[in-house]
MARBA-3410 file (N, C-alpha, C, O; in Angstrom, 1 decimal):
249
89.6,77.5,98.8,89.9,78.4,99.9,91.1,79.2,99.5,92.1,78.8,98.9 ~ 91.1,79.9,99.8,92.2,81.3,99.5,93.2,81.3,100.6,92.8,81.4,101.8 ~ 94.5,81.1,100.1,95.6,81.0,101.2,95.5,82.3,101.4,95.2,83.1,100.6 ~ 95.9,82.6,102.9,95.8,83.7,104.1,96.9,84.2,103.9,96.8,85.4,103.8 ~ 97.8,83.7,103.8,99.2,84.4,103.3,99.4,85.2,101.9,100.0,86.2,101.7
98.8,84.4,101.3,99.0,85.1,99.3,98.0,87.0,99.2,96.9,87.5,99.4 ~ 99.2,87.2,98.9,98.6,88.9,98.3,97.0,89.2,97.5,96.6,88.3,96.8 ~ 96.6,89.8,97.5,95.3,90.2,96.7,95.4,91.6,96.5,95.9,92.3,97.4 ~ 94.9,92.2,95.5,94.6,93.2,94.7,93.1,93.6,94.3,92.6,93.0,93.4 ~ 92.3,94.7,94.9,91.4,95.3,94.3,91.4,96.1,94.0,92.0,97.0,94.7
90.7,96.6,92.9,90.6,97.9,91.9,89.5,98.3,91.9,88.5,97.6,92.1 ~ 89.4,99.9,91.7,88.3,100.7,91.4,87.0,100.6,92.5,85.9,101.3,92.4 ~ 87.2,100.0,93.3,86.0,100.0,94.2,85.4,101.1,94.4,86.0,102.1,94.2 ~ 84.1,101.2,95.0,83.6,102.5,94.9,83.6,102.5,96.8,83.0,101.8,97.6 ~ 84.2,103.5,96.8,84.8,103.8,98.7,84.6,105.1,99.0,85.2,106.0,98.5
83.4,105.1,100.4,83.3,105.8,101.3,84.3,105.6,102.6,84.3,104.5,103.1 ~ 85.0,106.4,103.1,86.0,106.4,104.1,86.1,107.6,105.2,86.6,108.7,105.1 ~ 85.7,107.1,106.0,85.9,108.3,107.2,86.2,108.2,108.4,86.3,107.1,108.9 ~ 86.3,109.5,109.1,86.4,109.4,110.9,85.6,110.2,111.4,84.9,111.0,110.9 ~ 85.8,109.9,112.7,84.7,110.8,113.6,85.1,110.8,114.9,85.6,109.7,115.3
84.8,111.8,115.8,85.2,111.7,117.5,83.6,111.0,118.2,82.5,111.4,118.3 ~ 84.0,110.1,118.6,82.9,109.5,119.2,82.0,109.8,120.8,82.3,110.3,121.9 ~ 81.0,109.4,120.5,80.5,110.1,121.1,80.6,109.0,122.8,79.5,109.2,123.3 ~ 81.2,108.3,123.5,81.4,107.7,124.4,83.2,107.2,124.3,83.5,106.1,123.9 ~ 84.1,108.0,124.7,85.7,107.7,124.4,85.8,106.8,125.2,86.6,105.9,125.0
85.2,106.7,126.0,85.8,105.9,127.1,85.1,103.9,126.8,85.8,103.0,127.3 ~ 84.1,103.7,126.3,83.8,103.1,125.4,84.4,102.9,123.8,84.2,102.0,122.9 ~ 84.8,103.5,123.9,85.8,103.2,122.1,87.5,102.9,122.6,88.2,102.3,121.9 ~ 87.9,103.4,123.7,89.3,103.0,124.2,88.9,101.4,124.5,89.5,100.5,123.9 ~ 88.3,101.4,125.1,87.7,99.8,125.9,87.9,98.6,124.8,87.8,97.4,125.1
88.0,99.2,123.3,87.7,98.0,122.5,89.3,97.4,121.8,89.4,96.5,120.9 ~ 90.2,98.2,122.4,91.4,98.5,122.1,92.2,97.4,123.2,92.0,97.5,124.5 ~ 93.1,96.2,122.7,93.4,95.3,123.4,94.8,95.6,124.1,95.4,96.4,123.3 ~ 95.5,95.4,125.0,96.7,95.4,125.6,97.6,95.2,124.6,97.5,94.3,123.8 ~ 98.5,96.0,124.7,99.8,96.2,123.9,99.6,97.1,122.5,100.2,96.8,121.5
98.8,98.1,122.6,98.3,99.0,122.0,97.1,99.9,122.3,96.0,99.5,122.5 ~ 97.6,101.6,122.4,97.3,102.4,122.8,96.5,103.3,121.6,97.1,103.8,120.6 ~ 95.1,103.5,122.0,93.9,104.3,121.2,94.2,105.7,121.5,94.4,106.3,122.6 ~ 94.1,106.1,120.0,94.8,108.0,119.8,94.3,108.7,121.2,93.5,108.3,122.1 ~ 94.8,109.6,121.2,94.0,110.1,122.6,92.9,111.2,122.0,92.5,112.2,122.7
92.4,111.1,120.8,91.1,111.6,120.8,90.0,110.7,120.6,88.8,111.1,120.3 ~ 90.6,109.2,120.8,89.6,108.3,120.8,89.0,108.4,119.2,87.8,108.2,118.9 ~ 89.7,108.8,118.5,89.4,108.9,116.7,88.7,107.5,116.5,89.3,106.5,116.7 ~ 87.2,107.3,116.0,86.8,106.2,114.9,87.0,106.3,113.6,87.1,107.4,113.1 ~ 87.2,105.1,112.9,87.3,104.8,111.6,86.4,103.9,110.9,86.2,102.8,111.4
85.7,104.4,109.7,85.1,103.3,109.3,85.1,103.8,107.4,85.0,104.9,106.9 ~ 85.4,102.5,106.9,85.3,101.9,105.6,84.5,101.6,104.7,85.0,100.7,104.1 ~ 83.1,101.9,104.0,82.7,101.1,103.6,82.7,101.5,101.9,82.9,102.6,101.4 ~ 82.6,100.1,101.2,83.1,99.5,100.1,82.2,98.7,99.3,81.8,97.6,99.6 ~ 82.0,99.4,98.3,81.4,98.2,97.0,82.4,97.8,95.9,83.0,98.7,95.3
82.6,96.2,95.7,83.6,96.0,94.4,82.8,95.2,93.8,82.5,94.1,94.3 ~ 82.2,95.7,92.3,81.1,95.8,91.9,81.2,94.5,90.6,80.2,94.2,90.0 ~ 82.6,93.8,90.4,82.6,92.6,89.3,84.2,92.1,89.7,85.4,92.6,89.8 ~ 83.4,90.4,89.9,85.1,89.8,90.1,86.1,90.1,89.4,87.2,89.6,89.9 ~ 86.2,90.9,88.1,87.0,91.2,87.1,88.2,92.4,87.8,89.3,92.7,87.5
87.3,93.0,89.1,88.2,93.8,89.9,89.1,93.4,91.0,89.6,94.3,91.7 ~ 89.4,92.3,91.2,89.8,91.5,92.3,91.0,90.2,91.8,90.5,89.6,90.9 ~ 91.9,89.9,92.0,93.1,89.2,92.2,92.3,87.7,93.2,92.9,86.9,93.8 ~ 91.4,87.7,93.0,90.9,86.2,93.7,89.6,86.5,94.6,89.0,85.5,94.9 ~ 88.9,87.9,95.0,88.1,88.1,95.9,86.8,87.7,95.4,85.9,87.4,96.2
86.5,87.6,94.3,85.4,87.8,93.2,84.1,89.2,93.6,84.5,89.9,94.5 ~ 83.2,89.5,93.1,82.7,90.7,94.0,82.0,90.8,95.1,81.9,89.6,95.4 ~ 81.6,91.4,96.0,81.4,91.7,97.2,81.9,93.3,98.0,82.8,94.1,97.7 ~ 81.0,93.2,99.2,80.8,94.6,99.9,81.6,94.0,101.1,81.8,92.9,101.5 ~ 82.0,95.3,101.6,82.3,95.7,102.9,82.3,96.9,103.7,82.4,98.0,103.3
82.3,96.2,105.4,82.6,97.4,105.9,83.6,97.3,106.9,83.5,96.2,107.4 ~ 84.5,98.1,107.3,84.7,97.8,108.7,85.1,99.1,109.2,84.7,100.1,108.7 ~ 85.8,98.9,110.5,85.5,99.8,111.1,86.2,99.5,112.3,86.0,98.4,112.9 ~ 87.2,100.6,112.7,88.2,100.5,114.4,88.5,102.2,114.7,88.3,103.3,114.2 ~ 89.3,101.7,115.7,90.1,102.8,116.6,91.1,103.4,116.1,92.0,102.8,116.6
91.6,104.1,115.6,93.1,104.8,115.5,93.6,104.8,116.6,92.8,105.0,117.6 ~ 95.3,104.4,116.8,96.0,104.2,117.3,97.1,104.9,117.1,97.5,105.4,116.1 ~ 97.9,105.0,118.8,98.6,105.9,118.5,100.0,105.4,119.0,100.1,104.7,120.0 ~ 101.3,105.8,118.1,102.5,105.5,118.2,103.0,103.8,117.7,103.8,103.0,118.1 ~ 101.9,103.7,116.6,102.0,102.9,115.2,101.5,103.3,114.1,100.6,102.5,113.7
101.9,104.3,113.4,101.6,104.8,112.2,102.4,104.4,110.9,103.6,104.3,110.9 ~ 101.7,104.3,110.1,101.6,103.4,108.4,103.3,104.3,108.2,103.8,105.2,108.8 ~ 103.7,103.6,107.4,104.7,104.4,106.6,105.0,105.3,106.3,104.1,105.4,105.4 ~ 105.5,106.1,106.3,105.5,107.6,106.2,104.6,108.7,106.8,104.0,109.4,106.0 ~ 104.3,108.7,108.1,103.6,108.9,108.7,103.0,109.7,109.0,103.1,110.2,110.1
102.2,110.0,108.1,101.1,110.3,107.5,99.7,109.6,108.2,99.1,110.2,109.1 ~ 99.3,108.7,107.8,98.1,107.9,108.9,98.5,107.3,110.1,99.6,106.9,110.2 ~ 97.7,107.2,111.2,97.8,106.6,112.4,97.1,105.0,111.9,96.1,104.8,111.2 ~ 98.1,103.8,112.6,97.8,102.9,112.8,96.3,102.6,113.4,95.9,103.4,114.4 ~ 95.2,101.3,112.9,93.9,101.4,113.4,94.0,99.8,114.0,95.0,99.1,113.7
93.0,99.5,114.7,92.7,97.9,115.6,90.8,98.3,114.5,90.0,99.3,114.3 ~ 91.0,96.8,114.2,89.5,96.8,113.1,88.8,96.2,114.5,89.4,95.5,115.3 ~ 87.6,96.6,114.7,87.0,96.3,116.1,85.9,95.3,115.1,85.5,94.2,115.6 ~ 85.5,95.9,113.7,84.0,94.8,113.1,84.4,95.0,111.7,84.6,96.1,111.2 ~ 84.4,93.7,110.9,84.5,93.9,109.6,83.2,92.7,109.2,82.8,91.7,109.7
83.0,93.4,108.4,81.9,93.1,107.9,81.3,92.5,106.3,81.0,93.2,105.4 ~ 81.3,91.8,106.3,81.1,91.1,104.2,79.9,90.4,104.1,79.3,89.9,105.1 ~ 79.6,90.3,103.0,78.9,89.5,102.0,79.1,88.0,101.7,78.3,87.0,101.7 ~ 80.9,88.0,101.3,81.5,87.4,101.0,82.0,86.0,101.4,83.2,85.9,101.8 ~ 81.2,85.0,101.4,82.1,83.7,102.1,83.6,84.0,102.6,84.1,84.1,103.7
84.0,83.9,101.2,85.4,83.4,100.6,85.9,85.0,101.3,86.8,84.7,102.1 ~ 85.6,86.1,101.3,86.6,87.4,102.1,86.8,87.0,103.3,87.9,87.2,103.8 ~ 85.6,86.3,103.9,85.6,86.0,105.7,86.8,85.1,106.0,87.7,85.2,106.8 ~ 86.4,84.0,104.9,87.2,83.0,105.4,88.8,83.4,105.6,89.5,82.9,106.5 ~ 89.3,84.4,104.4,90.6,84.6,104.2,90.5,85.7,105.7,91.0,85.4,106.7
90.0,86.5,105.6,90.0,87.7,106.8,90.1,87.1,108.3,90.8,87.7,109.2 ~ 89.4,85.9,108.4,89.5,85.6,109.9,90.6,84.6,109.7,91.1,84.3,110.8 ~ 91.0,84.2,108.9,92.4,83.6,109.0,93.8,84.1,109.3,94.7,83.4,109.7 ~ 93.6,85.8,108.8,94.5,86.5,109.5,94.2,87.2,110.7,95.0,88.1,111.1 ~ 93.4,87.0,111.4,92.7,87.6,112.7,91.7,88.8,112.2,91.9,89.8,112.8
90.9,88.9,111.4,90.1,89.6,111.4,88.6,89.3,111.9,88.0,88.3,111.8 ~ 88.1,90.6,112.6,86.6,90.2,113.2,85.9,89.8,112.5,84.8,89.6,113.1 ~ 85.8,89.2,111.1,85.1,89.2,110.1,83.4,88.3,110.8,83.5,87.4,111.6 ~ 82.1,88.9,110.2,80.9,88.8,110.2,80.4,89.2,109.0,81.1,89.9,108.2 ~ 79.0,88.6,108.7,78.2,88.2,107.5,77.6,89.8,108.0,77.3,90.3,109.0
77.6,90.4,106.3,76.7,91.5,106.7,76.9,91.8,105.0,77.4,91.2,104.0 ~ 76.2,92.9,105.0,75.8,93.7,103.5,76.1,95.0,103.4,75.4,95.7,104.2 ~ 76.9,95.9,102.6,77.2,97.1,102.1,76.5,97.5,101.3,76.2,96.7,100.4 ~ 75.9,98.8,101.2,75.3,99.8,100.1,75.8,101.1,99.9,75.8,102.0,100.6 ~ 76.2,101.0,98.8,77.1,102.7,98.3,75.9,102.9,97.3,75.4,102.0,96.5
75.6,104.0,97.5,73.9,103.9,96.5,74.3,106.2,96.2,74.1,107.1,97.0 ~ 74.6,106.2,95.5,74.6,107.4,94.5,73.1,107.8,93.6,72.3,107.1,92.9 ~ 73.0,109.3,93.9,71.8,109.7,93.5,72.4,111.1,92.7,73.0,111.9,93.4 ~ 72.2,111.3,91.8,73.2,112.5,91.7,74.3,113.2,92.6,75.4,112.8,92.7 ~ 73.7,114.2,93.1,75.1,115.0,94.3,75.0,114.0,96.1,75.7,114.1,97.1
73.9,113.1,95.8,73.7,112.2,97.3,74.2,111.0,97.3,73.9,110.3,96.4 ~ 75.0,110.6,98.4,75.5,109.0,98.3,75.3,108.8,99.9,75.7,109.3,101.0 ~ 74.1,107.4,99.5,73.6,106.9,100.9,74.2,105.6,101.3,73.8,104.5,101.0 ~ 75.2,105.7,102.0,76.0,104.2,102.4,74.8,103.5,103.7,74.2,104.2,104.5 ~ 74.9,102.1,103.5,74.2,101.7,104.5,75.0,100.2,104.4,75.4,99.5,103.5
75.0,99.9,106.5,75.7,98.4,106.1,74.5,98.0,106.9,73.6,98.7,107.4 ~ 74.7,95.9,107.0,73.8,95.8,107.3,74.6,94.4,108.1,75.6,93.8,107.8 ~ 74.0,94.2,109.1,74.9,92.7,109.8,73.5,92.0,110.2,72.6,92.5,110.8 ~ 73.6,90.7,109.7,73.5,89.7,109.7,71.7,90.0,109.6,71.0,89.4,110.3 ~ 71.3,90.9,108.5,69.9,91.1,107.6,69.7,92.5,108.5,68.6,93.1,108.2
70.3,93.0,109.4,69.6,94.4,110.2,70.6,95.3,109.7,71.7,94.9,109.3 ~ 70.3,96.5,109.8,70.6,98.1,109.3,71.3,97.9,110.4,71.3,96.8,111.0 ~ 72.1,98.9,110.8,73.1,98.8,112.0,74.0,100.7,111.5,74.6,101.4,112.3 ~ 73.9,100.9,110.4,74.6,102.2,110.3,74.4,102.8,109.0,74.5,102.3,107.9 ~ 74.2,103.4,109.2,74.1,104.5,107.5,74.5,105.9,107.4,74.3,106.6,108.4
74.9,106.4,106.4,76.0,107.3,106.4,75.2,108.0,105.1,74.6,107.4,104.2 ~ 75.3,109.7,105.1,75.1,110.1,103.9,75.7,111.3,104.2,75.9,111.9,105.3 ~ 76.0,111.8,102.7,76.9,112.8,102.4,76.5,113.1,101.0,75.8,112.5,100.2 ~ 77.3,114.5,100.8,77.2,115.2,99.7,78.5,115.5,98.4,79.3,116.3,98.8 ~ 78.6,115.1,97.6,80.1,114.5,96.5,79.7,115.6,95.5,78.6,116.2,95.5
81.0,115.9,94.6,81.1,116.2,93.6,81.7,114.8,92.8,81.4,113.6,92.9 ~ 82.6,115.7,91.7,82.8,114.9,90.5,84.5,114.5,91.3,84.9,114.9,92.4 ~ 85.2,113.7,90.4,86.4,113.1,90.7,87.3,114.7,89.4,86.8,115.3,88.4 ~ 88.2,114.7,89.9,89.1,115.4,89.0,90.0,115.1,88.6,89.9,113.9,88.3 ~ 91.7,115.6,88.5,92.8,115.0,88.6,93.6,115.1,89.7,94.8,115.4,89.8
93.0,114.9,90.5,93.5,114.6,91.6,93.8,113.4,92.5,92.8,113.2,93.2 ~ 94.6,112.6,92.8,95.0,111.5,93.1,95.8,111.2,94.2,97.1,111.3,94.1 ~ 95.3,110.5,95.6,95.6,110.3,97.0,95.9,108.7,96.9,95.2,107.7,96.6 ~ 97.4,108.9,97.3,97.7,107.4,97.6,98.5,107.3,99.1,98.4,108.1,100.1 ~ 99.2,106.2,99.0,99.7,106.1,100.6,99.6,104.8,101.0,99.6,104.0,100.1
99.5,104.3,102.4,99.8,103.2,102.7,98.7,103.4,104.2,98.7,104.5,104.7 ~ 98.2,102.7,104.6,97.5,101.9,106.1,97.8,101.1,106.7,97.9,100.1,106.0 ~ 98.2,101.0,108.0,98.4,99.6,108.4,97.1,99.7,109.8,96.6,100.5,110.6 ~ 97.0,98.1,109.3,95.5,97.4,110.5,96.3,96.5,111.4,97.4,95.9,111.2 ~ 95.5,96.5,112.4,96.1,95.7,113.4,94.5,94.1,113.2,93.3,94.1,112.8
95.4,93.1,114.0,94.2,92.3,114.0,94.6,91.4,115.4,95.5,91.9,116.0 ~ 94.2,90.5,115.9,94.5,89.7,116.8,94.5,88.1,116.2,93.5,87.9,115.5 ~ 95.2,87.1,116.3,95.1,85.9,116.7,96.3,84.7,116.8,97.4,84.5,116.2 ~ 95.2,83.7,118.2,96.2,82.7,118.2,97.3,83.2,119.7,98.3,82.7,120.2 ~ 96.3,84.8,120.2,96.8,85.2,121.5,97.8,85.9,120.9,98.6,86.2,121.7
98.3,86.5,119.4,99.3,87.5,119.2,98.4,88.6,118.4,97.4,88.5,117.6 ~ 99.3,89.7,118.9,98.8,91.0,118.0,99.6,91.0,116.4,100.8,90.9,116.1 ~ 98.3,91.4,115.4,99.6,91.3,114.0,99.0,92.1,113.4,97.8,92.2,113.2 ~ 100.2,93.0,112.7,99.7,94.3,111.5,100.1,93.8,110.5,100.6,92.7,110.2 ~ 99.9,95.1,109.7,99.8,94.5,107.9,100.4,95.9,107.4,100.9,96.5,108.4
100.6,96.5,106.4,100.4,97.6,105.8,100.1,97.5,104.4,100.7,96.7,103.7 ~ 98.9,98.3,104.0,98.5,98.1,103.0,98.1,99.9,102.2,97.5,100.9,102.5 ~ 99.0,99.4,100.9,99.1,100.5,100.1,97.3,100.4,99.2,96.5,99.6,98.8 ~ 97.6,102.0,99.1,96.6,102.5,97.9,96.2,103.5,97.0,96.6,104.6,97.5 ~ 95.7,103.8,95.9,95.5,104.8,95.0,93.5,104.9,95.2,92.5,104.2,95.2
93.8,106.0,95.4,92.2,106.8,95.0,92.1,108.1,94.6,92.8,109.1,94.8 ~ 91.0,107.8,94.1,90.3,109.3,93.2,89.6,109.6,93.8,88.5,109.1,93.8 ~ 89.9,110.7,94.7,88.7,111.7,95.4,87.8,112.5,95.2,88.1,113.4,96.0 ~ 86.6,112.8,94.6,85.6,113.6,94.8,86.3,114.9,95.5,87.1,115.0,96.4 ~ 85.6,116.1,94.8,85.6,116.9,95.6,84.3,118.1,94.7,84.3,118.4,93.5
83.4,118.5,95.6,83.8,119.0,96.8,83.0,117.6,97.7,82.3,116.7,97.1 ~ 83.3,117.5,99.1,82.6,116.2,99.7,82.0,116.8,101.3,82.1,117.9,101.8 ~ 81.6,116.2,101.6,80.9,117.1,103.1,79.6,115.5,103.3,78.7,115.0,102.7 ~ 80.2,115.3,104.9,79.1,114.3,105.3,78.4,115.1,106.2,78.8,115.8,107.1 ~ 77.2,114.8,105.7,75.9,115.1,106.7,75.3,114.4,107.6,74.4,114.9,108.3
75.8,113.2,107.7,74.6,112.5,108.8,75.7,111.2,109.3,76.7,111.0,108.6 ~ 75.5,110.5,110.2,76.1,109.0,110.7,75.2,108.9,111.6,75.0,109.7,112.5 ~ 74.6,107.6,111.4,73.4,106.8,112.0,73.9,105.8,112.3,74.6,105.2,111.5 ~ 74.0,105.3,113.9,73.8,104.0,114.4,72.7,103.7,114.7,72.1,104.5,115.5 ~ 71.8,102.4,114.1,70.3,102.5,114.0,70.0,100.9,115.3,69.0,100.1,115.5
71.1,100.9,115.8,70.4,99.7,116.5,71.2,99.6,118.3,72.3,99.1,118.4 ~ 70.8,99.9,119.2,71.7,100.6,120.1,71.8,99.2,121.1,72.4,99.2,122.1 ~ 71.2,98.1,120.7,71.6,97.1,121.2,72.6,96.0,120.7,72.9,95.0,121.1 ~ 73.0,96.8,119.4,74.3,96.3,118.8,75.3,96.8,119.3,75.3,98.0,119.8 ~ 76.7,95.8,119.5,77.8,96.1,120.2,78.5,97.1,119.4,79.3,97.8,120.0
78.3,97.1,118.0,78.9,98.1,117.4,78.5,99.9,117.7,79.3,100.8,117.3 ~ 77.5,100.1,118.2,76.7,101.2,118.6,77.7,101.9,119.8,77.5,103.0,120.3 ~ 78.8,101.1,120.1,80.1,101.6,120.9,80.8,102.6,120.4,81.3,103.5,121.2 ~ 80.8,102.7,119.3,81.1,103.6,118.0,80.7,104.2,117.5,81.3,104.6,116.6 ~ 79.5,104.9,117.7,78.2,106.2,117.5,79.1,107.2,117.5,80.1,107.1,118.2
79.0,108.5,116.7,79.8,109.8,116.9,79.4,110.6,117.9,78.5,110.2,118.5 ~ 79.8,111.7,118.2,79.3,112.6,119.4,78.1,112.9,118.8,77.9,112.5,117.7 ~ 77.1,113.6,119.3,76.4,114.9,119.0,76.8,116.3,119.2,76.9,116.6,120.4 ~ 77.1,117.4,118.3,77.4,117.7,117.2,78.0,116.9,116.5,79.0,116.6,117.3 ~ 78.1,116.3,115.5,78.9,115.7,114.4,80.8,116.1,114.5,81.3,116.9,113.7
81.2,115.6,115.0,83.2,116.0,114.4,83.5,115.0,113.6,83.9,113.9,114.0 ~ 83.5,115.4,112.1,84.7,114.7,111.2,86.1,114.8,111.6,86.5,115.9,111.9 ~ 86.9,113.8,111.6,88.1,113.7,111.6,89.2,113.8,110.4,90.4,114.2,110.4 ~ 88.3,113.3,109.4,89.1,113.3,107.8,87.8,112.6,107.0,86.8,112.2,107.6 ~ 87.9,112.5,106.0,87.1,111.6,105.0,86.9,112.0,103.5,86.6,113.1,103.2
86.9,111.0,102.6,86.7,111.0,101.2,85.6,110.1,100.5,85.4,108.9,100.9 ~ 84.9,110.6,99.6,84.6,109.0,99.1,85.4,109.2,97.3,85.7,110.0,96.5 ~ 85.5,108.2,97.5,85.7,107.7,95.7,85.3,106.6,94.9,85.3,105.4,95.4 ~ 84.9,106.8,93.4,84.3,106.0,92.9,85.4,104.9,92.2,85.1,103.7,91.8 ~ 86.5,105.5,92.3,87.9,104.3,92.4,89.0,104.0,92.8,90.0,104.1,92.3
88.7,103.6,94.0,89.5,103.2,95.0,90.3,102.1,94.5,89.8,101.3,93.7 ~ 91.8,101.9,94.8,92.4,100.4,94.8,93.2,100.8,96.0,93.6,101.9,96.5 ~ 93.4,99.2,96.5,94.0,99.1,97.2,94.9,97.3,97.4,94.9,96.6,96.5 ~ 95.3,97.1,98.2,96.3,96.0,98.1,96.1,94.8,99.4,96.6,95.3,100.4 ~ 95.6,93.6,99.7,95.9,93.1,101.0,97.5,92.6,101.0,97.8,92.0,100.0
98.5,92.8,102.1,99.8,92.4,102.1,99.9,90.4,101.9,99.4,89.5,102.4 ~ 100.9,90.6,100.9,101.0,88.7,101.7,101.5,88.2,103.1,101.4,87.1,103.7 ~ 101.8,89.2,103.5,102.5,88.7,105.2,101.3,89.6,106.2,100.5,90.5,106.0 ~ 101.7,88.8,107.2,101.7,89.3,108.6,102.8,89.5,109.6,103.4,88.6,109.8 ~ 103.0,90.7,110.2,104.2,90.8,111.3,104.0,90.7,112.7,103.7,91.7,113.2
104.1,89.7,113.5,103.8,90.3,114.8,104.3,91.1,115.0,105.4,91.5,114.5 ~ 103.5,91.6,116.1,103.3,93.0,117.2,103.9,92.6,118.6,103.2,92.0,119.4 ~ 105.3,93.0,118.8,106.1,93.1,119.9,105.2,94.2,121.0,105.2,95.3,120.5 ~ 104.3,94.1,122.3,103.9,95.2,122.9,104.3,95.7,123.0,104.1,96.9,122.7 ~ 105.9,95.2,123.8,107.0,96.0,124.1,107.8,97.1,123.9,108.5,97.8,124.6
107.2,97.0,122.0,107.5,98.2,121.6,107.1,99.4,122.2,107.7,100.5,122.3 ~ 105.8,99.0,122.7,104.9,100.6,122.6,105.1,101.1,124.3,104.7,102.2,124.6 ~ 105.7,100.1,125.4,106.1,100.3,126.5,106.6,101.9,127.0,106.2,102.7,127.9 ~ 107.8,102.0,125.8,108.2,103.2,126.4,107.7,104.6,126.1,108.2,105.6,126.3 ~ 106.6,104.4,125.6,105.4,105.1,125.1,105.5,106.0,126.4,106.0,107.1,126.5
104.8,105.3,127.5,104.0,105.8,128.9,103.1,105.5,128.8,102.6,104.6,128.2 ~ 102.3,106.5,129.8,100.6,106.2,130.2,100.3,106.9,128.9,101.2,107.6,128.5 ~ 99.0,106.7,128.2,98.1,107.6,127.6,97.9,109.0,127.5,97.2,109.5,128.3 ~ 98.3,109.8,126.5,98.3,111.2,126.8,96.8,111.6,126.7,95.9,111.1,125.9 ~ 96.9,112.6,127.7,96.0,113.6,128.3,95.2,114.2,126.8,96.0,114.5,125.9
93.6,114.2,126.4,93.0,114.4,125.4,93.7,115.5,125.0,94.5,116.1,125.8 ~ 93.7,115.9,123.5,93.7,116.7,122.9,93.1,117.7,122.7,92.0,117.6,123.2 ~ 93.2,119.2,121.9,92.1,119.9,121.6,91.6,119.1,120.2,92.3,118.5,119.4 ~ 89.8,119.3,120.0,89.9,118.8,118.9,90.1,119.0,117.8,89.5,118.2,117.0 ~ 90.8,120.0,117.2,91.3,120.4,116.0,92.0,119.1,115.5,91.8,118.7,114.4
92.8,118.5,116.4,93.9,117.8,116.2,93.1,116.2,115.5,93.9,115.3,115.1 ~ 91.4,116.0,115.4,91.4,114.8,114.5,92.1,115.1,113.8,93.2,114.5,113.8 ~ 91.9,116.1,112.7,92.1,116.1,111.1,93.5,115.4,110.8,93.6,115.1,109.6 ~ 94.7,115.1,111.7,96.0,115.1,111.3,95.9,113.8,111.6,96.7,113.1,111.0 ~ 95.1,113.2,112.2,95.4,111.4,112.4,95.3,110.8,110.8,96.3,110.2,110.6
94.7,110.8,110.1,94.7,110.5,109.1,94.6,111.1,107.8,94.1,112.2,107.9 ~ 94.8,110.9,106.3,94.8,111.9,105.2,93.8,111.0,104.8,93.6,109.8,105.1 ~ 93.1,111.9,103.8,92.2,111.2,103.0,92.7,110.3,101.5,93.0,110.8,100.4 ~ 92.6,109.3,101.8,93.2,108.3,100.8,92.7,108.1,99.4,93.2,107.2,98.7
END
């Protein structure tokens, strides 16, 4: 078993990453727990990930993922640049990722990732517990020299406390990139809370064929109190304003 505390390292993963304005906000605030406040455009995020040989991993061995939350507002990563996210569903293959993931409060569930490249088409599809549940496609170019790093921090719950992380990363972005489609294929799934609007609004997104990134060795609790003198929730935005909750990583 993999201590919950000790750091991990993956490299090169092949990473689709995006947001979207959802299409039920008031449903995607709902999933967002007390003592932290969902962006006020109700911004989704979702992850998904192939790391394709244990040779890429600091202990993970290979395995897919997905996950997927809320942006959050007035906890943003380090240099603030990204909005802080709450992972509402994470999703693996992997025994050994769950076991460590739900040890730091993550939703973790048995499920399957597909990053599936066809020349200029890349068909992400996850799948929980043997059913399709979301699939994503879009349109990529080639990687250049171009190179997006930075830092994330996730929120998780447990044990009755809120706890974040920040986790640094390097990726190579594709460009030119443009998503065409996001499918929630099963609407009696709780994750279907999370469907995008109709018309489509991207918020940010990249994919890359090498992603790294870092899990922290610690966890910090989350004082609510902080976010107290916040106030009530501000009043929606226009939505120009996804694009700035997050950079593409």
């Amino acid at each position: 078993m993999l201590d919950p505390a000790a750091p991990h390292l993956v490299v090169n993963s092949r990473t689709l990453c995006f947001g979207w304005l959802p299409a039920d906000p008031d449903a995607v605030a709902a999933l967002v727990p007390a003592g932290l406040r969902p962006s006020p455009d109700r911004l989704v995020f979702m992850n998904q990930y192939v790391v394709d040989d244990e040779s890429q991993t600091s202990g993970f061995g290979a395995y897919s993922l997905t996950y997927l939350g809320v942006a959050l507002a007035g906890v943003d990563a380090p240099g603030g640049s990204n909005r802080g996210g709450w992972w509402t569903h994470y999703v693996t293959c992997s025994a050994r990722v769950r076991t460590y993931a739900v040890a730091r409060g993550a939703p973790a569930a048995v499920g399957r990732t597909r990053v599936e490249r066809h020349g200029g088409d890349i068909v992400a599809e996850t799948e929980i517990d043997g059913v399709p549940v979301i699939r994503a496609r879009c349109q990529v170019g080639e990687t250049g020299r171009a190179i997006s790093s930075g830092h994330h921090r996730y929120f998780t719950a447990r044990d009755g406390q809120l706890l974040s992380a920040v986790y640094p990363f390097v990726a190579e972005p594709v460009d030119p990139f443009v998503i065409e489609s996001v499918e929630f294929l099963e609407p009696a799934h709780p994750v279907y809370a999370l469907r995008p609007e109709n018309p489509l609004t991207i918020g940010f997104g990249f994919y890359s064929p090498r992603a790294s990134f870092a899990y922290p060795g610690g966890l910090t609790v989350h004082a609510a109190a902080d976010d107290a003198s916040a106030g009530a929730d501000e009043a929606e935005p226009a939505r120009g304003r996804a694009d700035a909750l997050f950079v593409p990583a």
